[in-house]
PyMOL Python script that loads the backbone (N, CA, C, O; Angstrom):
from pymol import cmd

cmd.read_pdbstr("""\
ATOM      1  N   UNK A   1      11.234  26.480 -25.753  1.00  0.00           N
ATOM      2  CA  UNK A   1      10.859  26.213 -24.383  1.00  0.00           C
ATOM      3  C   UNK A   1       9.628  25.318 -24.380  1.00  0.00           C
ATOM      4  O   UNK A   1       8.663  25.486 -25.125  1.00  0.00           O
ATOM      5  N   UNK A   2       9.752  24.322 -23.445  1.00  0.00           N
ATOM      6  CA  UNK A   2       8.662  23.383 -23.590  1.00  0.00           C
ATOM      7  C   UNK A   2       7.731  24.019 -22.314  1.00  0.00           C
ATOM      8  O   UNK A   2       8.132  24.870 -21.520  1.00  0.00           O
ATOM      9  N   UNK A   3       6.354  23.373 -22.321  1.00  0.00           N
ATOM     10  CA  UNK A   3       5.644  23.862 -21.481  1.00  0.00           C
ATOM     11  C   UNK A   3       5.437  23.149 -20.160  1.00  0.00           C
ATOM     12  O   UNK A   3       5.247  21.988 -20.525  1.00  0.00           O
ATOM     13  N   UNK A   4       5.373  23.163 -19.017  1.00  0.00           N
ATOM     14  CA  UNK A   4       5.700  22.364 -17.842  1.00  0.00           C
ATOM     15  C   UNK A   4       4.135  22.570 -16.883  1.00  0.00           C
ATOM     16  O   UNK A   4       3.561  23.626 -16.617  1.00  0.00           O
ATOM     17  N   UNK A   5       3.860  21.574 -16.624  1.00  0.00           N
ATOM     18  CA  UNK A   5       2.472  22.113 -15.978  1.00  0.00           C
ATOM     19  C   UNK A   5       3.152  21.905 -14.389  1.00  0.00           C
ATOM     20  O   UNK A   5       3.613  20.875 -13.897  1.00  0.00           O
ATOM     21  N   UNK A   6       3.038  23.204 -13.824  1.00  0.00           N
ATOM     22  CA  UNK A   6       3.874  23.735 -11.987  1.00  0.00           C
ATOM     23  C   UNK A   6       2.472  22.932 -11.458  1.00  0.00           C
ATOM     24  O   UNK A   6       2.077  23.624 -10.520  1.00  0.00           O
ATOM     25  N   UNK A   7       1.740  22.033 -11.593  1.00  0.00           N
ATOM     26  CA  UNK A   7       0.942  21.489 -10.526  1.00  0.00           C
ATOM     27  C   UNK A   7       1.074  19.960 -10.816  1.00  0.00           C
ATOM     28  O   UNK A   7       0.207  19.150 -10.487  1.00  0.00           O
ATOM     29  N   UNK A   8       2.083  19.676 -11.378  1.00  0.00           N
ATOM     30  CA  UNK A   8       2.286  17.979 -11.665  1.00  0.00           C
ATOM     31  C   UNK A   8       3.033  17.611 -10.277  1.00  0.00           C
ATOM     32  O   UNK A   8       3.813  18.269  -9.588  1.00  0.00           O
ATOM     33  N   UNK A   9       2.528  16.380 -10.136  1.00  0.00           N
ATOM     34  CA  UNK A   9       3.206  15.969  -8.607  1.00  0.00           C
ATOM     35  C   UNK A   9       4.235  15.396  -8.938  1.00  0.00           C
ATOM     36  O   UNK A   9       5.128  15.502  -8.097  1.00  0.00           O
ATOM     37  N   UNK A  10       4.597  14.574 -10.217  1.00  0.00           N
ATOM     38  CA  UNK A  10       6.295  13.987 -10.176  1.00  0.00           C
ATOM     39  C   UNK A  10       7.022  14.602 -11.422  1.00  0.00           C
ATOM     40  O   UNK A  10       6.774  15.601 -12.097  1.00  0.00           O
ATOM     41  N   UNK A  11       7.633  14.011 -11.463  1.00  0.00           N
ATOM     42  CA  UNK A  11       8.784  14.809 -12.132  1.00  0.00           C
ATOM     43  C   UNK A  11       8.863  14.429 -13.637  1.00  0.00           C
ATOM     44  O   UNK A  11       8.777  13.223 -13.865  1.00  0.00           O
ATOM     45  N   UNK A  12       9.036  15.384 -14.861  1.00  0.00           N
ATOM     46  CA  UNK A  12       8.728  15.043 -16.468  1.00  0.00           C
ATOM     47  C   UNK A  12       9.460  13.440 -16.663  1.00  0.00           C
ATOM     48  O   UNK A  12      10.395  12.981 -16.005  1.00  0.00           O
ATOM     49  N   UNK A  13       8.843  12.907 -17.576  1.00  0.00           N
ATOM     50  CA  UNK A  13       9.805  11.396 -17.810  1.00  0.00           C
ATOM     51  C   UNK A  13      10.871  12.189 -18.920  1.00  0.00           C
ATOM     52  O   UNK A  13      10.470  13.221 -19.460  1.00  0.00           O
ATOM     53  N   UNK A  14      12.226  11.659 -19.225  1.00  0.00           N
ATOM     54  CA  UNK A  14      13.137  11.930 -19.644  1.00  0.00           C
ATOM     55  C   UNK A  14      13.719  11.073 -20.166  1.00  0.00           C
ATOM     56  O   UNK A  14      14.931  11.124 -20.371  1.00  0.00           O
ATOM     57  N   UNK A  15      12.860   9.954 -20.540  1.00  0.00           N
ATOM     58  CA  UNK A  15      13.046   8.291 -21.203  1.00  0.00           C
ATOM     59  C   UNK A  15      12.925   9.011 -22.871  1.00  0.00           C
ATOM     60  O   UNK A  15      11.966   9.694 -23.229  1.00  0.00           O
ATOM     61  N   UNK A  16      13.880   8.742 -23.567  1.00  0.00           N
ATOM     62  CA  UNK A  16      13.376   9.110 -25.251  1.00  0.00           C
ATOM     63  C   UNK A  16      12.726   8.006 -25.568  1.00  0.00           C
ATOM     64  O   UNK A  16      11.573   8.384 -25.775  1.00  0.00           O
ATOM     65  N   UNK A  17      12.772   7.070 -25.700  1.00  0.00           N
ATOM     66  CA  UNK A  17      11.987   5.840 -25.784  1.00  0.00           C
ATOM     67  C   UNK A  17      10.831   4.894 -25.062  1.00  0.00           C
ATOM     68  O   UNK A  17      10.830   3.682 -25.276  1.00  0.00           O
ATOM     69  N   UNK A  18       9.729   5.589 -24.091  1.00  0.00           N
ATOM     70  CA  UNK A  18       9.060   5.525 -23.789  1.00  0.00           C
ATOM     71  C   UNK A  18       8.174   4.217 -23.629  1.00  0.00           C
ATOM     72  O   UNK A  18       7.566   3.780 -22.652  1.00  0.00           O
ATOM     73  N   UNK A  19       8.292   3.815 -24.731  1.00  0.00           N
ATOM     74  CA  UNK A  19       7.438   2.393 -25.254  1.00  0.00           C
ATOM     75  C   UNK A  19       8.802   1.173 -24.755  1.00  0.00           C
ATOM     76  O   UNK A  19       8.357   0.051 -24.514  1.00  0.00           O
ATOM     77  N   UNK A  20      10.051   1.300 -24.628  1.00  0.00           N
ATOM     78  CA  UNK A  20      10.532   0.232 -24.454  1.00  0.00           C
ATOM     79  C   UNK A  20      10.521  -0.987 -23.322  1.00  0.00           C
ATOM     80  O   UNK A  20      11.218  -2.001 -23.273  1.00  0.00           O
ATOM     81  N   UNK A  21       9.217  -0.398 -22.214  1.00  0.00           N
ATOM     82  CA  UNK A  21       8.966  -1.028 -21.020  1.00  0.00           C
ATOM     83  C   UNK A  21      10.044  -1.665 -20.311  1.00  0.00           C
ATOM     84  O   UNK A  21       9.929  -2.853 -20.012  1.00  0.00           O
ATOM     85  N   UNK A  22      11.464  -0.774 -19.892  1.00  0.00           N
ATOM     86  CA  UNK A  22      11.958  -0.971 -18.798  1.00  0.00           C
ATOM     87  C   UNK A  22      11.821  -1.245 -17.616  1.00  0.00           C
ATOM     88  O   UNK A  22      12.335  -2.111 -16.908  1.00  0.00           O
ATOM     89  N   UNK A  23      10.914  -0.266 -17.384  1.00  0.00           N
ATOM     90  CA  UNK A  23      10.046   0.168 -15.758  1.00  0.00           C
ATOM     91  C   UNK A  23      11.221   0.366 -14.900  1.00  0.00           C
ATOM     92  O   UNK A  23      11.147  -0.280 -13.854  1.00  0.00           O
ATOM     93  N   UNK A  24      12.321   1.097 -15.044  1.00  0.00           N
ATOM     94  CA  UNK A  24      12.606   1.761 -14.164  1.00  0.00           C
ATOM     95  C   UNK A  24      12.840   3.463 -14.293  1.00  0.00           C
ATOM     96  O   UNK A  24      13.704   4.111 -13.701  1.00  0.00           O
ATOM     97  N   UNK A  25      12.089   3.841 -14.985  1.00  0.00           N
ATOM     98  CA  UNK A  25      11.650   5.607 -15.249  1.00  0.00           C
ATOM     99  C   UNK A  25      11.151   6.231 -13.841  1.00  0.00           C
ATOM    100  O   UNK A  25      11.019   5.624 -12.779  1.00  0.00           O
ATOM    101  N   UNK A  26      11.003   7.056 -14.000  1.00  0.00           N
ATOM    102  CA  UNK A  26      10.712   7.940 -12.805  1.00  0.00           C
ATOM    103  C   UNK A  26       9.358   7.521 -12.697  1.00  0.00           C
ATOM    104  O   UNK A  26       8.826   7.967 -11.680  1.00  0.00           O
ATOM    105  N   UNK A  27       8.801   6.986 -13.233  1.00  0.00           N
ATOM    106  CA  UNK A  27       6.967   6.736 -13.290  1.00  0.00           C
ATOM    107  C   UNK A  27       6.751   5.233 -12.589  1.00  0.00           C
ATOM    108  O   UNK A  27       5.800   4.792 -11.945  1.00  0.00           O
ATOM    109  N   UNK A  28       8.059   4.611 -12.990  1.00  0.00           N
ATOM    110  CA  UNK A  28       8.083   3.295 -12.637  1.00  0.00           C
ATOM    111  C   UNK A  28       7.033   3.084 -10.849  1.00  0.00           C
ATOM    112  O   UNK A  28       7.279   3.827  -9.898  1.00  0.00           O
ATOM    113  N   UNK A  29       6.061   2.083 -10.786  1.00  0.00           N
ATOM    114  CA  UNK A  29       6.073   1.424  -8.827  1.00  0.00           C
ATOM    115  C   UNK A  29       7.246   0.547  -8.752  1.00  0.00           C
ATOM    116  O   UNK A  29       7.761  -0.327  -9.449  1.00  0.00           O
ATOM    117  N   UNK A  30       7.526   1.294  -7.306  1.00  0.00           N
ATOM    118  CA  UNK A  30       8.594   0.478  -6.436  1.00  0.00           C
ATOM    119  C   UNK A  30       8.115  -0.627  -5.828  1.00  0.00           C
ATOM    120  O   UNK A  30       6.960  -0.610  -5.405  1.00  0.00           O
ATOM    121  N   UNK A  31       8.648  -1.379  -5.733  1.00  0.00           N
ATOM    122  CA  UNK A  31       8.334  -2.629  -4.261  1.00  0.00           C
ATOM    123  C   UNK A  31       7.850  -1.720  -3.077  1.00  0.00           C
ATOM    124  O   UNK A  31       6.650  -1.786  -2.811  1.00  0.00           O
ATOM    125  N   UNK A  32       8.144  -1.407  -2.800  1.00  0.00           N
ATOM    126  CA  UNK A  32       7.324  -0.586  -1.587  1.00  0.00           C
ATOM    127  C   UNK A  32       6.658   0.009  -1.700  1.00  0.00           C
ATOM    128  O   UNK A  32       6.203   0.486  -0.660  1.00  0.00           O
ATOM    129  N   UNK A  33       6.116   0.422  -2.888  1.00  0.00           N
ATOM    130  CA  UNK A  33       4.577   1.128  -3.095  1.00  0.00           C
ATOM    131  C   UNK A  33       3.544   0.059  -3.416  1.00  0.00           C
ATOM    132  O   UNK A  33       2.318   0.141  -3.351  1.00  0.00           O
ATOM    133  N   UNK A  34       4.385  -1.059  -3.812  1.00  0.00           N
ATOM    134  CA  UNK A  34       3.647  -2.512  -4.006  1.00  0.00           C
ATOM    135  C   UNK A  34       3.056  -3.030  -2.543  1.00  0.00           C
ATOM    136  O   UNK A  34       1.837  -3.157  -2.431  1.00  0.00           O
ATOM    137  N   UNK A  35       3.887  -3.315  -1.474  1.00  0.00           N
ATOM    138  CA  UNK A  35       3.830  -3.827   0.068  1.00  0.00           C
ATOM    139  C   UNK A  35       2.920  -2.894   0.800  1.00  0.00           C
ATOM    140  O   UNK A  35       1.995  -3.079   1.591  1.00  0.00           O
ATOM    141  N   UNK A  36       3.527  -1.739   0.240  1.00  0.00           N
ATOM    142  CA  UNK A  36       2.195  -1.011   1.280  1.00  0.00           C
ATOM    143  C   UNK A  36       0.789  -1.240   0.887  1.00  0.00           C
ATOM    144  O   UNK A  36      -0.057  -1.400   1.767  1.00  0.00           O
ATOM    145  N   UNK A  37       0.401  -1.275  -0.648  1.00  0.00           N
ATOM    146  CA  UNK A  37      -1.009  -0.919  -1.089  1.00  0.00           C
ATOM    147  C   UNK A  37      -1.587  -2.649  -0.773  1.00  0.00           C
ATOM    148  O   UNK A  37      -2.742  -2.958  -0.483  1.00  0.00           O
ATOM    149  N   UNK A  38      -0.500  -3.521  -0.919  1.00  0.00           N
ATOM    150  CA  UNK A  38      -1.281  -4.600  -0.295  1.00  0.00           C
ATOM    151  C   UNK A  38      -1.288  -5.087   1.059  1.00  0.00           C
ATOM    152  O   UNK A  38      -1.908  -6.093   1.402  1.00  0.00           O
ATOM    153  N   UNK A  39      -0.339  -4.101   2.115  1.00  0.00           N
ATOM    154  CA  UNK A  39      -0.507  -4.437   3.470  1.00  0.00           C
ATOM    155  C   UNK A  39      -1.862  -3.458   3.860  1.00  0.00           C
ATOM    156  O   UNK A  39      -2.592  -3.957   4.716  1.00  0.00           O
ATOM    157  N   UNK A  40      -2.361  -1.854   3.222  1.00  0.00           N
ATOM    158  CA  UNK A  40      -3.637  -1.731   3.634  1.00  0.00           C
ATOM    159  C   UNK A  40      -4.294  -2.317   2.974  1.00  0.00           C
ATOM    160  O   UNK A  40      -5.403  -1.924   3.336  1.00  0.00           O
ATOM    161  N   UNK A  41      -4.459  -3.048   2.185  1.00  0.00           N
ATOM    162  CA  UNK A  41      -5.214  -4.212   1.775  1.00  0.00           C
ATOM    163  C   UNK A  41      -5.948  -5.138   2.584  1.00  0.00           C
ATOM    164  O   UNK A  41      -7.156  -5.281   2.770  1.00  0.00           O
ATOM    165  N   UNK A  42      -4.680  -5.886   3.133  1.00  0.00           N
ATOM    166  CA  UNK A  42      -5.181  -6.781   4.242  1.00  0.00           C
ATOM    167  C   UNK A  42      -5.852  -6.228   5.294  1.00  0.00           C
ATOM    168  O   UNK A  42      -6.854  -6.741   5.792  1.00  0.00           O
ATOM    169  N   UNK A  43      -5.182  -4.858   5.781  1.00  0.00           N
ATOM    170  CA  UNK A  43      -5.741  -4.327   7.159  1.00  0.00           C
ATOM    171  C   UNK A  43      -7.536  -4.245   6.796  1.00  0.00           C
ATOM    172  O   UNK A  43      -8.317  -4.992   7.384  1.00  0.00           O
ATOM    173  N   UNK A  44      -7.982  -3.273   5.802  1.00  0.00           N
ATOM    174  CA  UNK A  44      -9.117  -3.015   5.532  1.00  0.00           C
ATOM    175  C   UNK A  44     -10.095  -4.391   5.447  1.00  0.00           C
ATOM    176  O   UNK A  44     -11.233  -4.425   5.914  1.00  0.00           O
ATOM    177  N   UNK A  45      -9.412  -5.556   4.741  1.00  0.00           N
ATOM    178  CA  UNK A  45     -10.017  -7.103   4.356  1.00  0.00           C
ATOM    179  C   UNK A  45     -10.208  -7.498   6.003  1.00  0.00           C
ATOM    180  O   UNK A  45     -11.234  -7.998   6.466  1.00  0.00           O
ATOM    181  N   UNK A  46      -8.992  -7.160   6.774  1.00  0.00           N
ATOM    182  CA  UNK A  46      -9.298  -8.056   7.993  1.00  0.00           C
ATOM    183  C   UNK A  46     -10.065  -7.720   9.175  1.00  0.00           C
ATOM    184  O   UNK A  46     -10.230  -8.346  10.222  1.00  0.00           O
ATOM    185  N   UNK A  47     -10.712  -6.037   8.586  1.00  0.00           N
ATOM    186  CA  UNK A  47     -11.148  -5.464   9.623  1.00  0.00           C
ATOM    187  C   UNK A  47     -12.974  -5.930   9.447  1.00  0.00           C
ATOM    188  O   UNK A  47     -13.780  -6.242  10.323  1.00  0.00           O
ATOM    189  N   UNK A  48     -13.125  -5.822   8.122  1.00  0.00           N
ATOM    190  CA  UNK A  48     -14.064  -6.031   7.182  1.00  0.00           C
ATOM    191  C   UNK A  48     -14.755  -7.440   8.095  1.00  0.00           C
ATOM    192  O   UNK A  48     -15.757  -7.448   8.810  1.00  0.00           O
ATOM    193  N   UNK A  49     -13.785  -8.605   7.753  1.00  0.00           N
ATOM    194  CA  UNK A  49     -14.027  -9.451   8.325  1.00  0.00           C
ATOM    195  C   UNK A  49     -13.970  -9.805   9.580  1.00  0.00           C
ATOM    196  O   UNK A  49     -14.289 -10.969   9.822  1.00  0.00           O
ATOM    197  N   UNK A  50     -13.557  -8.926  10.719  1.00  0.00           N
ATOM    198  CA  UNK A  50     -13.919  -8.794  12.112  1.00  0.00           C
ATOM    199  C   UNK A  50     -15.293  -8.288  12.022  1.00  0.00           C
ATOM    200  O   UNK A  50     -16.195  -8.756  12.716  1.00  0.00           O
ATOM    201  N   UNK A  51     -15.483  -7.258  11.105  1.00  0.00           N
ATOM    202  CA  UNK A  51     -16.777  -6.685  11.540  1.00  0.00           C
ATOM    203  C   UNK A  51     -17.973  -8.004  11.203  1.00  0.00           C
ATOM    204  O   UNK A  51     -18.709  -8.416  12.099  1.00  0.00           O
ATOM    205  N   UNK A  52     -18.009  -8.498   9.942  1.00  0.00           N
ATOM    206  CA  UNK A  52     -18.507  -9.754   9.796  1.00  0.00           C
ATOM    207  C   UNK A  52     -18.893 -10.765  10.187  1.00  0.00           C
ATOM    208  O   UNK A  52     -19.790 -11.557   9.898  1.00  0.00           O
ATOM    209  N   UNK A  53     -18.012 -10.668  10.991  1.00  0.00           N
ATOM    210  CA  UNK A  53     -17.748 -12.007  11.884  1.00  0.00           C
ATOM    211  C   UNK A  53     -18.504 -11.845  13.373  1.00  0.00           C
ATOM    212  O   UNK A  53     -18.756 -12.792  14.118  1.00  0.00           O
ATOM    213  N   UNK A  54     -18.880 -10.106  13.703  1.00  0.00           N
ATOM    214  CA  UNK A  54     -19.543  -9.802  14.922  1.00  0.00           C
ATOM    215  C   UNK A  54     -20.785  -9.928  14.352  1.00  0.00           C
ATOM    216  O   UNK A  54     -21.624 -10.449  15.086  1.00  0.00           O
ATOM    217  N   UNK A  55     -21.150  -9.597  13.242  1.00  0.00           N
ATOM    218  CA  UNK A  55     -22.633  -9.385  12.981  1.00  0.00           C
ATOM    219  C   UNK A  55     -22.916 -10.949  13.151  1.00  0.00           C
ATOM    220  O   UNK A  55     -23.592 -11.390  14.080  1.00  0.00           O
ATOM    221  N   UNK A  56     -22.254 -11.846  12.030  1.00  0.00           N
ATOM    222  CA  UNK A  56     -22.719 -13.577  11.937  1.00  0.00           C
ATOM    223  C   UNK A  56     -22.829 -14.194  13.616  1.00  0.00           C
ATOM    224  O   UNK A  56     -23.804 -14.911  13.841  1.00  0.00           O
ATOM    225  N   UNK A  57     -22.015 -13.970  14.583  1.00  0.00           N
ATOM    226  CA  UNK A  57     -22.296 -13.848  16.272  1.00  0.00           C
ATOM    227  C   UNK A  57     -21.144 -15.572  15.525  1.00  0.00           C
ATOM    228  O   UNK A  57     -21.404 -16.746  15.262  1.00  0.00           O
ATOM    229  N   UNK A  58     -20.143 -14.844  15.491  1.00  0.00           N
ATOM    230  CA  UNK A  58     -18.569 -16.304  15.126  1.00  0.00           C
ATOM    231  C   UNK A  58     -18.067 -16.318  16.521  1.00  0.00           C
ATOM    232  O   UNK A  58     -18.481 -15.718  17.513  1.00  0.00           O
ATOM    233  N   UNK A  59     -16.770 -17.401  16.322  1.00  0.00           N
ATOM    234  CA  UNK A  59     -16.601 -17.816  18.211  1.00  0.00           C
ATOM    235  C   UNK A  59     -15.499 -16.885  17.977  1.00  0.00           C
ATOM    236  O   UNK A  59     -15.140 -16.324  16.942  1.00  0.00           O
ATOM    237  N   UNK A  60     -15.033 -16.842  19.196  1.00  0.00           N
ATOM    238  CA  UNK A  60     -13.954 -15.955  19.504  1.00  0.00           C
ATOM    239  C   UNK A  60     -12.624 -16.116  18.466  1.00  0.00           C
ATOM    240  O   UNK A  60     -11.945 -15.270  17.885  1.00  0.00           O
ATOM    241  N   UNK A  61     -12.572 -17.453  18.499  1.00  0.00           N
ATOM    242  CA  UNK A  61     -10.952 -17.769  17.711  1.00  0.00           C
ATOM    243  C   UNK A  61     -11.134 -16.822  16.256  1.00  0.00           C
ATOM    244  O   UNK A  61     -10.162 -16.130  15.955  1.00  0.00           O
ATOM    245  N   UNK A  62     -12.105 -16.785  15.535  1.00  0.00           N
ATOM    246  CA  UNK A  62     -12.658 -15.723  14.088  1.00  0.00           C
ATOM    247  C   UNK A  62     -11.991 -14.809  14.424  1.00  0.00           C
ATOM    248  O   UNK A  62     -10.936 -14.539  13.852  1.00  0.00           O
ATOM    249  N   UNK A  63     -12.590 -13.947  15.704  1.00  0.00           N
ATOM    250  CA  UNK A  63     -12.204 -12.634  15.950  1.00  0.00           C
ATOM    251  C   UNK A  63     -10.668 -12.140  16.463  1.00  0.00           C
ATOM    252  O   UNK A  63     -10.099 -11.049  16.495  1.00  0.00           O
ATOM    253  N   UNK A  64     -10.266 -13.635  16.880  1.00  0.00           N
ATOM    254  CA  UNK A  64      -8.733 -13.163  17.213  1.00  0.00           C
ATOM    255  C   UNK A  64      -7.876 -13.331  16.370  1.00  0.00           C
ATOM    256  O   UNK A  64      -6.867 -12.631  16.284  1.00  0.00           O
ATOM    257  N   UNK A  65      -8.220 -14.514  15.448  1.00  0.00           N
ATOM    258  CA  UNK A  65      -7.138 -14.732  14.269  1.00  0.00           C
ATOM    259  C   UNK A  65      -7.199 -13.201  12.931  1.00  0.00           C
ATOM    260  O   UNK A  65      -6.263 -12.840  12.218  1.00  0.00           O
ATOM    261  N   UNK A  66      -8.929 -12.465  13.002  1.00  0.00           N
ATOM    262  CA  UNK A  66      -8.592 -11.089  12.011  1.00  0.00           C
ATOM    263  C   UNK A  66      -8.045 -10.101  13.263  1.00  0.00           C
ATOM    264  O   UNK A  66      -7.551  -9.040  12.882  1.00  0.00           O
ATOM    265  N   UNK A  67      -8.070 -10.258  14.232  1.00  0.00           N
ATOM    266  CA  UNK A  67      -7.243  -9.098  15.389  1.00  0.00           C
ATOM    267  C   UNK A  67      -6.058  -9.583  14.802  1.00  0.00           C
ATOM    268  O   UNK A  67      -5.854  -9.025  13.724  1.00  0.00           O
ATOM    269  N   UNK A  68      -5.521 -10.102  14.992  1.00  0.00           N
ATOM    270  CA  UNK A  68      -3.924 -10.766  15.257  1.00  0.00           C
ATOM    271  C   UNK A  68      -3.351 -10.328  13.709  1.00  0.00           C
ATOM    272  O   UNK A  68      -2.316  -9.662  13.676  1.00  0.00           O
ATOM    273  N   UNK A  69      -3.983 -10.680  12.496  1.00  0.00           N
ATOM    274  CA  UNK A  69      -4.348 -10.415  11.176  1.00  0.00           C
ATOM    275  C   UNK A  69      -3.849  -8.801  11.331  1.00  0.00           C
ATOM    276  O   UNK A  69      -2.691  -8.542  11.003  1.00  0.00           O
ATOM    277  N   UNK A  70      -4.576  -7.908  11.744  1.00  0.00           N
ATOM    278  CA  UNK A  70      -5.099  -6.508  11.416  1.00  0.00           C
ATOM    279  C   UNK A  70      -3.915  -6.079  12.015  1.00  0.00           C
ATOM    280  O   UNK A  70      -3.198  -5.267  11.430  1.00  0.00           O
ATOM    281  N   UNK A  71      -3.580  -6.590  13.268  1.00  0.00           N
ATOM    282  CA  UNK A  71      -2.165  -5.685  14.338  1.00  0.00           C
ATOM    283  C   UNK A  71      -0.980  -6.222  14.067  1.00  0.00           C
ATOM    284  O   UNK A  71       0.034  -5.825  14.640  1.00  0.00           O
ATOM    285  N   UNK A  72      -0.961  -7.395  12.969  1.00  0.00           N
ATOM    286  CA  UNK A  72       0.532  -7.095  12.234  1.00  0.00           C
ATOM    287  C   UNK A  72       0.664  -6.402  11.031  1.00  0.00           C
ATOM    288  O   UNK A  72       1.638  -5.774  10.616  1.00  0.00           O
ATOM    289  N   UNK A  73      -0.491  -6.598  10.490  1.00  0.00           N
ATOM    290  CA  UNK A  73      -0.283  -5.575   8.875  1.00  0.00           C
ATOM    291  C   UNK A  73      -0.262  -4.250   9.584  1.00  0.00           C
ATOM    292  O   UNK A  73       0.317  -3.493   8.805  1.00  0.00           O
ATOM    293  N   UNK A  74      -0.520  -3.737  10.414  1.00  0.00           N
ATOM    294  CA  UNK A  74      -0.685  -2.305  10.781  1.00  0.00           C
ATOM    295  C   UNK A  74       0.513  -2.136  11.406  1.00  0.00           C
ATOM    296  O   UNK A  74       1.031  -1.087  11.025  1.00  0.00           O
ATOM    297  N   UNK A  75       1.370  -2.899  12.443  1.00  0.00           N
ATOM    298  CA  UNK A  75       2.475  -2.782  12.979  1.00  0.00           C
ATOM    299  C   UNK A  75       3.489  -2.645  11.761  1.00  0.00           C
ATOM    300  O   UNK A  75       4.353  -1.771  11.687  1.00  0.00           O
ATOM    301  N   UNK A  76       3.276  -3.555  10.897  1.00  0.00           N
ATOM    302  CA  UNK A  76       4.578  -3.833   9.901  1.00  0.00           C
ATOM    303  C   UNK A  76       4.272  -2.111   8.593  1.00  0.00           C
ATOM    304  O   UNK A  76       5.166  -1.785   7.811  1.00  0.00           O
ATOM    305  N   UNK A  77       3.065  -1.404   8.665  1.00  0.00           N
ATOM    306  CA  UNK A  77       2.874  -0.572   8.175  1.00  0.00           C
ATOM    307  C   UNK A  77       3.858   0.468   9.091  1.00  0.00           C
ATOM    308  O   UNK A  77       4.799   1.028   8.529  1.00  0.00           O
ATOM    309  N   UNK A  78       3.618   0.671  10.373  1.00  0.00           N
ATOM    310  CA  UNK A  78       3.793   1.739  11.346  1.00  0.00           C
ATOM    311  C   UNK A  78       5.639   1.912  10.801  1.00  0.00           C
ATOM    312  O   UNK A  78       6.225   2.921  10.409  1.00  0.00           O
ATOM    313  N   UNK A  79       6.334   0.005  11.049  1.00  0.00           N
ATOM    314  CA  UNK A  79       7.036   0.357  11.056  1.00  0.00           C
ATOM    315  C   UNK A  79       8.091   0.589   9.901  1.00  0.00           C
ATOM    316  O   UNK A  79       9.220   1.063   9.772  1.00  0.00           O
ATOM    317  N   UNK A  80       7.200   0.054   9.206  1.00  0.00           N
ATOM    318  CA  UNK A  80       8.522   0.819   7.336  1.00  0.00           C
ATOM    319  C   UNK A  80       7.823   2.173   7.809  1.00  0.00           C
ATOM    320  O   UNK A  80       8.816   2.617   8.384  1.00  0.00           O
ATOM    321  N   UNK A  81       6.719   3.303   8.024  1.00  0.00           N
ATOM    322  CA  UNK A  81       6.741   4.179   8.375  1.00  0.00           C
ATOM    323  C   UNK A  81       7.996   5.045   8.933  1.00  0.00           C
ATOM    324  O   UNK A  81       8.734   5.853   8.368  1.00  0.00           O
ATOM    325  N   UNK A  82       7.959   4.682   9.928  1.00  0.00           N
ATOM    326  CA  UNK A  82       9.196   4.942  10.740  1.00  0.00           C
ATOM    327  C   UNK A  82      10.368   4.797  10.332  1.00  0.00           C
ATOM    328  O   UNK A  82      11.197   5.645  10.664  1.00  0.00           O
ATOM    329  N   UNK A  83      10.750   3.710   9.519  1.00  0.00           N
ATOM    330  CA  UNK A  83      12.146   3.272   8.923  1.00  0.00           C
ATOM    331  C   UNK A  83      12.264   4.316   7.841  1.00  0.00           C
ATOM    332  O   UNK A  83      13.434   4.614   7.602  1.00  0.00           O
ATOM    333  N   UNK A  84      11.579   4.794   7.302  1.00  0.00           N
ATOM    334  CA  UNK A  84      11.091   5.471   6.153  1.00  0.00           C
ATOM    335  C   UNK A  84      11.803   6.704   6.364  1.00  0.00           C
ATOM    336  O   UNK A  84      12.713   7.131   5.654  1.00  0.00           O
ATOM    337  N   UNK A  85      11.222   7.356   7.609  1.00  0.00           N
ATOM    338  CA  UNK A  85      11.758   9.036   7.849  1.00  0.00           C
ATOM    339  C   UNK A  85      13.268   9.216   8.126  1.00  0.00           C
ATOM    340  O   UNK A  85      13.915  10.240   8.349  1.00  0.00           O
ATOM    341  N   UNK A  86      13.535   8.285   8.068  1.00  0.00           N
ATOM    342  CA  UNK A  86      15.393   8.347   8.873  1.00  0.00           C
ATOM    343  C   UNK A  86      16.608   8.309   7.445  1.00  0.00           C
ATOM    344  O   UNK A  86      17.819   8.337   7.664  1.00  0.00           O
TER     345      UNK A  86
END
""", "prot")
cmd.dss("prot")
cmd.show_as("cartoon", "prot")
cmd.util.cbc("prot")
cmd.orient("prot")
């Protein structure tokens, strides 16, 4: 009997060959763990730079192009969200 640690969050790899860098093992990132970590990426970068952009006293167009920036990475987050649960 092998020993299993009951507080691991994914599941044992079951690859006998380990080293052969397939990347599609259970350990493997998906494309969509890829899109998300760089769509909050942008959100956090573009908020960053709204805030930036209030302190430097920038013209409006700054502040609407990281708005406009921030409320599609967050929309396009919401909605693989949503697509996600179904």
């Amino acid at each position: 009997m092998t020993h299993q640690d009951p507080y691991r969050l994914g599941t044992p790899r079951t690859d006998p060959d380990p080293g052969d860098g397939d990347g599609d093992g259970p350990d493997a990132v998906s494309r969509g763990d890829v899109l998300r970590t760089l769509l909050w990426a942008v959100v956090v970068l573009s908020v960053v730079a709204n805030m930036v952009a209030s302190f430097a006293g920038a013209s409006v167009l700054v502040h609407l192009a990281c708005g406009v920036v921030t409320a599609l990475a967050a929309g396009t987050l919401v909605l693989r969200g949503l697509r996600g649960r179904r």
